[in-house]
N, C-alpha and C positions, 0 to 999 in steps of 0.2 A: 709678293705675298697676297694672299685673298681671306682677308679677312670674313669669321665666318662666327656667327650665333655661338657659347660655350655651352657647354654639357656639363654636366655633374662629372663626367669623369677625367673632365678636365683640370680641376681643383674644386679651389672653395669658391663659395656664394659669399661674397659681404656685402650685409646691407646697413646702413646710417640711418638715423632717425627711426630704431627699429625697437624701440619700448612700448609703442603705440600706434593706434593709426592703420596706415596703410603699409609701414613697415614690420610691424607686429603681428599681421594678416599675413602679408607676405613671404616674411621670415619660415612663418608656417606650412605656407602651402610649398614654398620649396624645398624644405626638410620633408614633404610628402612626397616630392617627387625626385627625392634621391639625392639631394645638393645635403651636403656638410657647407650649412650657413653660418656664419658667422654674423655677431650684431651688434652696432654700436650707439651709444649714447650716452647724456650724460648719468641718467635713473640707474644705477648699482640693481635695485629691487626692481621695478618694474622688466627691467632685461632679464631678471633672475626667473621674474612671472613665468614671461615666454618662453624662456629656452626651458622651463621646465615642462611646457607643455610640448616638448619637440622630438621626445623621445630619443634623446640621446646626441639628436642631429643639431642642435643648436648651440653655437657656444657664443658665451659675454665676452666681449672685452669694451667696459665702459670707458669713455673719452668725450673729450669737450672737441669738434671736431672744429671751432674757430681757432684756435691754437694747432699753430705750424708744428711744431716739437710735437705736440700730445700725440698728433694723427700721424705724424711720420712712426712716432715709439707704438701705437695702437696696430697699423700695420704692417710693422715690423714682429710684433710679437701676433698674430695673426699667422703668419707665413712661418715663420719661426716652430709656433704649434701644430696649425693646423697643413700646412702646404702653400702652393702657388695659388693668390687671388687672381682667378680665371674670369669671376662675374663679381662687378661693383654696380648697387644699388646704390647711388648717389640721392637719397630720400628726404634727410635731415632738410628742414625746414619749420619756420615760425609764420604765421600770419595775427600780425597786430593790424588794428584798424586803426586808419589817420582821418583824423578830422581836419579836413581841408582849411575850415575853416578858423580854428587854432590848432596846427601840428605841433609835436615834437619831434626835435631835432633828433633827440634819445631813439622813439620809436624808429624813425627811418635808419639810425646808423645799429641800430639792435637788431632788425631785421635783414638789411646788408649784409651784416657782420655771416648772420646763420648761412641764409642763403644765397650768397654767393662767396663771400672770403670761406665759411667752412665747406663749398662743393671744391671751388681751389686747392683750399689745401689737399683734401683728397686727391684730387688728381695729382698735384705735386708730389705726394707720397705714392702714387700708384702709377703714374703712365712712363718714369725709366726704368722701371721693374718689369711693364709690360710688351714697352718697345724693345728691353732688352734681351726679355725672352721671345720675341717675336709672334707675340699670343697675348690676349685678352679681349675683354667684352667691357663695358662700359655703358651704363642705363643711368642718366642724368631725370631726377623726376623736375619737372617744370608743374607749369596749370594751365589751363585752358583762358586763363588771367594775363595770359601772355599776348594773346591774337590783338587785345585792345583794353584801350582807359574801361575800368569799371568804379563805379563809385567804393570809396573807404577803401582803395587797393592800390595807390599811388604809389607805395614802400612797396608792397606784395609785389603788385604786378610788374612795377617795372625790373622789382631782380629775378624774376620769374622768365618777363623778355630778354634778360641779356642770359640766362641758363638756356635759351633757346638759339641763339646766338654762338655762344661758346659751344654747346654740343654742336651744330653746325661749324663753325672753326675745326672743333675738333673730327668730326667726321672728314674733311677734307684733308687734312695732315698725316693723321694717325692709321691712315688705311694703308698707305705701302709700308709700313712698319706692323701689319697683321692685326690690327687693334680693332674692333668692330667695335662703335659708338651707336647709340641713339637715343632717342630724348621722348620723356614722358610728358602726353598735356592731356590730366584728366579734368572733366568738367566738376561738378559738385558730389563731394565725399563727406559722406557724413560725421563728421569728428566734431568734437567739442570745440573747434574754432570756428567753426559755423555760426554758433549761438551772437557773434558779434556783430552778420552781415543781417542788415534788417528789409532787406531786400527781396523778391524773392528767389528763389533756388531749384528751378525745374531738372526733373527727370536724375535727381541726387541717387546715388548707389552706395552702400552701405560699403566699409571697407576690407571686408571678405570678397566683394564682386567687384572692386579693382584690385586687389590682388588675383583674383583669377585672368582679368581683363592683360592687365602687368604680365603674368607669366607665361601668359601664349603670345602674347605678344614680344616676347624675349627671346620666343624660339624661332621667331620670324626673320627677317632679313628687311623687313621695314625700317626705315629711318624713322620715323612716328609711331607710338602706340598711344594712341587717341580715343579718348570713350567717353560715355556713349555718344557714338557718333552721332546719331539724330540733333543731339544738343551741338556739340563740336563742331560738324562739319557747319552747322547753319551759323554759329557766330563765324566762322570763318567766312562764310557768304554773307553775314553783317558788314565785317571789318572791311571787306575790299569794296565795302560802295562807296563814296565818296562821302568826307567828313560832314558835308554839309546834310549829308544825310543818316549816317551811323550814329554821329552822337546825340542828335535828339532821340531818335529812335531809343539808343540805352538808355536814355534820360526817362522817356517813356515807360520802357518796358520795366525800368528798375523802380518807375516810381520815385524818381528823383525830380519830376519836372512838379511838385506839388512847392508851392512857397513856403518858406519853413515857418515853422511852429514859432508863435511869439510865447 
C-alpha cells in the first residue's frame, strides 16, 4: 500500500480541540475547501459558534476526548452520520504553566491527561477502522515546544516531545497498512494561553495563518508541517548545539538568566 495525503472526497475531516484556537480556524478553512468537517470538544456552545459559521459543512459532536468510551462512542457516531474519517486533526490540547519552582502534581497530570492520554484515545478509536479499511490520514498537532526545555513548559513540552515521538512510531507502522501520519510543530499562536508565557514570543501568527499554514501542509506528503520556519527551523539549529551551549543561550534569550525577583 502507498500511503497518500486525503481528499475531501475521500470522507470526513475530524478535527479535536476545535471550539477555538487553531482548530476553530481550521475547522473553517477546510469546510472552504470542500471537507465535511467534523468537530470535537468539550464546549456544546462554542462548537455550535463554529459550525455555524461553516455553512452547512461543519458538524458538532461534543466529547471529553480524555475518556476512552466518550471518544470511541464520539467516533463512532461521526462515521455512523457523517461517513468514513479519512482526515484526523489530532488538535486538542491544554498548556498550563509550571512553576518549577513550586509545581503541581494536578498541573502536570491535567495536562498529560489532554495531551497525550486524549491524542491516544483518539487513535485507539481511529487507527483499526483505518488499518481496516486500508485508508486514512492522521495530523497529530505537537509545538515547536517539542525540539527543547523552554522555561514554564516542563508539563507542555515534554507531552508535546513524546506526540513527536508517537507520530514517528506511528508513521513507521502504519504505512504498509495505507495510513499516511504526520505531525504538526507550530512556533508561537496567538491564543489566550499565551497571556501566561512572560517571555518573549517572536514572529507569533494569528490562528487563521496556522490554519492556512496546517492545510497546505496536509496536502503535502511532508512528514513535518512546521511554521514559521524562520523561527522553527533556527530553534531547531539551537537544539542540536551542544547543551552546554543551548541552554544558557534559552536562558538568555528568554530572559530567564535575570535573578529572581525578591
Amino acid at each position: 500500500m502507498n500511503p497518500r495525503p486525503a481528499k475531501p472526497g475521500d470522507g470526513v475531516c475530524w478535527i479535536t480541540g476545535g471550539s477555538s484556537g487553531i482548530g476553530a480556524a481550521l475547522a473553517l478553512r477546510m469546510a472552504e475547501a470542500g471537507w465535511t468537517v467534523a468537530i470535537t470538544a468539550r464546549d456544546r456552545d462554542r462548537l455550535d459558534d463554529v459550525a455555524a459559521k461553516g455553512r452547512g459543512r461543519i458538524h458538532v459532536f461534543p466529547a471529553d476526548i480524555t475518556g476512552a468510551y466518550e471518544t470511541e462512542l464520539a467516533v463512532q457516531a461521526i462515521e455512523d452520520r457523517l461517513g468514513p474519517i479519512a482526515l484526523a486533526v489530532l488538535n486538542a490540547g491544554i498548556y498550563v504553566s509550571i512553576n518549577a519552582e513550586n509545581p503541581s502534581f494536578e498541573d502536570y497530570e491535567k495536562t498529560f491527561a489532554v495531551n497525550l492520554g486524549g491524542t491516544a484515545a483518539c487513535l485507539c478509536a481511529l487507527t483499526p477502522r483505518m488499518t481496516g479499511r486500508g485508508a486514512g490520514h492522521i495530523a497529530i498537532v505537537s509545538s515547536a515546544t517539542a525540539f527543547g526545555g523552554m522555561p514554564t513548559a516542563s508539563a507542555y513540552g515534554a507531552s508535546k516531545a513524546a506526540l513527536v515521538n508517537m507520530a514517528e512510531c506511528l508513521r513507521v507502522e502504519l504505512h504498509r497498512h495505507g495510513v499516511f501520519v504526520q505531525v504538526v510543530t507550530p512556533g508561537f499562536v496567538e491564543t489566550p494561553a499565551q497571556d501566561d508565557n512572560a517571555f518573549p514570543k517572536p514572529f507569533m501568527v494569528s490562528p487563521e495563518t496556522a490554519a492556512e499554514r496546517i492545510e497546505a501542509g496536509l496536502g503535502s506528503k511532508r512528514f513535518e508541517i512546521t511554521f514559521p520556519r524562520r523561527f522553527t527551523w533556527a530553534l531547531k539549529a539551537l537544539y542540536a548545539l551542544p547543551y552546554g551551549w543551548s541552554l544558557p543561550l534559552v536562558r538568555r534569550q528568554t530572559c530567564w538568566n535575570k535573578p529572581p525577583e525578591s
